[in-house]
N, C-alpha and C positions, 0 to 999 in steps of 0.2 A: 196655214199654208205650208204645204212639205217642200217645195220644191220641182214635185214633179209635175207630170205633162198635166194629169188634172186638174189640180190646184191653180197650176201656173195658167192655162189655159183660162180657168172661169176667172182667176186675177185681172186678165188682160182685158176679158169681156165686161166685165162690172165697169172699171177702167172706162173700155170704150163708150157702155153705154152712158155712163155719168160722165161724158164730157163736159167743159165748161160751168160743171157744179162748182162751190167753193171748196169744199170740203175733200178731200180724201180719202181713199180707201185704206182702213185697218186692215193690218194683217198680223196673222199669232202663228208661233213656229215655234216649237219645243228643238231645242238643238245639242247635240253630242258632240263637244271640240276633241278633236284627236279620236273620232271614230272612222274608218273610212268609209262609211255607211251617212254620215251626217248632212244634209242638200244646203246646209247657209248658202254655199257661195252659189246655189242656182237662185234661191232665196232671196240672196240680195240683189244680182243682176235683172230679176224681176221686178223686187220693189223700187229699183232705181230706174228702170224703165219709163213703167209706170207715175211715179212718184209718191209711191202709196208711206204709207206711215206704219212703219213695222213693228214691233215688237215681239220680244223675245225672252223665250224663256230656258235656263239648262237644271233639270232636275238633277238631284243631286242626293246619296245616301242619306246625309245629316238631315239634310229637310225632309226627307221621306220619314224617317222615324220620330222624330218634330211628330209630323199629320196624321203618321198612322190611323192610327186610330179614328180622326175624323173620314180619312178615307177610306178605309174598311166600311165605317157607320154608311157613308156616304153609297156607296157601290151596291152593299146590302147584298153580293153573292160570293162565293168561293172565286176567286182569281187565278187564272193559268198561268199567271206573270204578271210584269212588272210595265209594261209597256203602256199598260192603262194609265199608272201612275204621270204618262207624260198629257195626255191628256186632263187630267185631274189638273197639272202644272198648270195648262192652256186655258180650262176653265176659271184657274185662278185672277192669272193675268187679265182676260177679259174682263174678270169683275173688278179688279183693281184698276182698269182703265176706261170703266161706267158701261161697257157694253152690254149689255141686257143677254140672258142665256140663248146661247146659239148651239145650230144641229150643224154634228160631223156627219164628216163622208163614212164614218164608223159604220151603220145601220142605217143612213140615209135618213131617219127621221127617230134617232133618239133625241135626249139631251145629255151636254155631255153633263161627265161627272163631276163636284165641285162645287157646283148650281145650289147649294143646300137647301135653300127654300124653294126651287122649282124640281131638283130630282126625285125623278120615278124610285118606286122603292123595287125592290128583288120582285115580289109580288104583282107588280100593276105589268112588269116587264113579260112577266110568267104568263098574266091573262092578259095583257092588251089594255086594260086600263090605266088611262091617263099617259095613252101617246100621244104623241104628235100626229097630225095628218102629213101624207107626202108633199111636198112643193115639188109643182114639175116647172120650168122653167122652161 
């Protein structure tokens, strides 16, 4: 969840439609303190809303060079930037707090990156093999 209208938006509908569930809605956010670019505080006025269960992640130089390398292996193409790297982060978190690989707003039906035993290689991306199907909701 970034913060903005999208995100925020399917937050609140998930939300609604699990009313009266026990359980919670997760939510994962890569965050930037002292960027003025960074949506925590839209972020958290959401998930306090809500009540949902957040988690958070802030990538960071020294861990990036840590993983390199598995996330190069991982990505399997040439990178325009760094910004993937926060997802890579996001992917992490989920798996560290048992959630099963999830599709971003990235491509609509990738996986994200991180996933190591569920990500697509450079090649499956290239031909289409071993996507996801769309979910329309």
């Amino acid at each position: 969840m970034c913060g903005g209208m999208d995100s925020s938006s399917i937050a609140m509908l998930v939300n609604e439609i699990n009313a009266g569930q026990a359980s919670s809605l997760y939510t994962f956010t890569s965050t930037f303190p002292g960027d003025s670019r960074d949506e925590r505080a839209y972020v958290d006025a959401v998930v306090t809303s809500i009540q949902a269960t957040p988690h958070f992640v802030t990538p960071d130089a020294s861990r990036f060079l840590e993983e390199m390398d598995h996330f190069l292996r991982i990505d399997d193409e040439p990178i325009g930037g760094l910004s993937i790297y926060a997802g890579y982060c996001i992917a992490r978190l989920t798996r560290e707090a048992g959630v099963p690989p999830l599709g971003t707003g990235g491509t609509g039906r990738c996986r994200t990156p991180g996933q190591s035993d569920m990500a697509t290689t450079g090649e499956e991306r290239r031909t289409g093999a071993g996507a996801l199907p769309s979910i329309r909701v």
